[in-house]
TORKEBA-198507 format. One record per residue: x, y, z of N, C-alpha, C in turn. Coordinates in pm, whole numbers. Layout:
// TORKEBA-198507
{{X; Y; Z}; {X; Y; Z}; {X; Y; Z}}
...
// end
This chain:
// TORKEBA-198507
{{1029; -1007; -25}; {933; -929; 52}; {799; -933; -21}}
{{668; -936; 39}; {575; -965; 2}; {499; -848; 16}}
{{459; -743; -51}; {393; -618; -24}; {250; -633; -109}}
{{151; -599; -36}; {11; -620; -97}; {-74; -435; -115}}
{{-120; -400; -217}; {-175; -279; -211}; {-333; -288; -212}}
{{-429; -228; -71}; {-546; -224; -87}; {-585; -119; -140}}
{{-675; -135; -242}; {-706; 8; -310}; {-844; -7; -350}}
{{-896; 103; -410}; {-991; 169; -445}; {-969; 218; -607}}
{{-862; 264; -605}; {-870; 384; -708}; {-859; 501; -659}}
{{-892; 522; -609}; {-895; 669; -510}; {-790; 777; -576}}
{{-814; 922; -581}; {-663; 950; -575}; {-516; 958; -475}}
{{-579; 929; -366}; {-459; 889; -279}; {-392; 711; -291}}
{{-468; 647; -342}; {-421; 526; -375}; {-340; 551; -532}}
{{-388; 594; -594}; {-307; 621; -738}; {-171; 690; -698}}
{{-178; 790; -574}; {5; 800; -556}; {70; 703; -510}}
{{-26; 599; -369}; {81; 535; -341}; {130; 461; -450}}
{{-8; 409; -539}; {50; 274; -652}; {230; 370; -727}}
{{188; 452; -736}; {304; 549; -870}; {399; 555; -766}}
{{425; 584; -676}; {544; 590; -576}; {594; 456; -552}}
{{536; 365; -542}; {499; 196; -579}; {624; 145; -704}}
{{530; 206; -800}; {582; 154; -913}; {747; 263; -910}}
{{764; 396; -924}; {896; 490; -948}; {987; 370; -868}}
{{1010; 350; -722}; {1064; 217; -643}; {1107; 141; -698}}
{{1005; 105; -826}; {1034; -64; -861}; {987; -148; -753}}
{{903; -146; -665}; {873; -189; -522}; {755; -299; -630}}
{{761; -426; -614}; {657; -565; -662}; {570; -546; -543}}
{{430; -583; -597}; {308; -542; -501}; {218; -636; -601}}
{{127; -662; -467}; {13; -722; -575}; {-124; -635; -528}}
{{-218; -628; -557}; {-318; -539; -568}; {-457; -644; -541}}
{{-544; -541; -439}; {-655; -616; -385}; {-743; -493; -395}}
{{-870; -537; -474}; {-935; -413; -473}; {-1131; -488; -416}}
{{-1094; -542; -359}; {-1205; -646; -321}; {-1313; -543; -177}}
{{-1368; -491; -160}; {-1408; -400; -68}; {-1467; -449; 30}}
{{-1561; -576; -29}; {-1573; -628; 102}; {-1475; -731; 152}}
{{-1332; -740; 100}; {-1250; -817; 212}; {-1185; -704; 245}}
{{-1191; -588; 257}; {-1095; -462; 340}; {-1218; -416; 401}}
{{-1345; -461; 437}; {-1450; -404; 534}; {-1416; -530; 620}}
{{-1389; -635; 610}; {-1402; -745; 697}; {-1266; -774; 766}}
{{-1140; -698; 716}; {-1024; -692; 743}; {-1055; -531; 903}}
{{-1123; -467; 839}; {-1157; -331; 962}; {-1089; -198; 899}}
{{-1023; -204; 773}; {-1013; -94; 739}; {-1092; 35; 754}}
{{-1028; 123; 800}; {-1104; 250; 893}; {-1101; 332; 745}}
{{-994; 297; 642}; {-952; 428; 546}; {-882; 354; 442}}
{{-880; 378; 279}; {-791; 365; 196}; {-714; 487; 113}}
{{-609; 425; 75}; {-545; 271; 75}; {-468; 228; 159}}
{{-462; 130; 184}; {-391; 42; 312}; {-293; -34; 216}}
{{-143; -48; 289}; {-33; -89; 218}; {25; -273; 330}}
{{5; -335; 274}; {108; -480; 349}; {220; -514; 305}}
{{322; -467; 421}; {461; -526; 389}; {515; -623; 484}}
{{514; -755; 415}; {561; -853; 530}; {453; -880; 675}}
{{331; -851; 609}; {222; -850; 728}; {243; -788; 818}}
{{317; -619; 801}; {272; -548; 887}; {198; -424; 800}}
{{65; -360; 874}; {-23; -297; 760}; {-3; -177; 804}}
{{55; -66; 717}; {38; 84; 678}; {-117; 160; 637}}
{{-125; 291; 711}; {-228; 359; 648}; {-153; 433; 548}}
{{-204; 520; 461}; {-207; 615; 388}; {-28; 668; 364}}
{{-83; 789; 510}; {53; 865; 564}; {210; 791; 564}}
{{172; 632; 659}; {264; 552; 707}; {303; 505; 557}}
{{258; 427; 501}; {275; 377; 358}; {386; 503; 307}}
{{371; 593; 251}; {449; 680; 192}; {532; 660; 273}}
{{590; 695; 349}; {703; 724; 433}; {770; 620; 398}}
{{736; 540; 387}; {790; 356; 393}; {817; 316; 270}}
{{750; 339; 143}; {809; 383; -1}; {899; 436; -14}}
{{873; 581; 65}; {1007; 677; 35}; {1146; 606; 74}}
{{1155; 565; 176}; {1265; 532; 223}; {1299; 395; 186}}
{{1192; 305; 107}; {1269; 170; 59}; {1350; 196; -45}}
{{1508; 107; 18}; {1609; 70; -101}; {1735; 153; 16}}
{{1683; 248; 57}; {1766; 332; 157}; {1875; 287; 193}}
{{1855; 204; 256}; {2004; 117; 322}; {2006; -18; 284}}
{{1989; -43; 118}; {2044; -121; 52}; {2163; -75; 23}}
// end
């Protein structure tokens, strides 16, 4: 699985990264601003799993529950 984290720094990006990392969830990290203005990001951080893209809210939920029904 290929999961990409757009970030900032932000403090809402510093939970997803730490909820990220507690997982063990592999991510690679893009902190490039103008390729997440040219992508249309409305808000960060934005999460890619398998090229489908999470906001914020959605992202957590989707952490929380990976490994679930491994």
């Amino acid at each position: 699985m290929e999961v990409t984290l757009y970030t900032t720094g932000c403090p809402n990006c510093k939970i997803l990264e730490k909820m990220l990392n507690i997982k063990n969830i592999n991510y690679s990290t893009i902190t490039d601003v103008e390729l997440m203005v040219k992508k249309g990001f409305k808000s960060i951080p934005q999460l890619e799993a398998d090229g489908v893209l999470m906001n914020y809210s959605s992202a957590k939920v989707w952490v929380s529950k990976y490994n679930d029904n491994i």
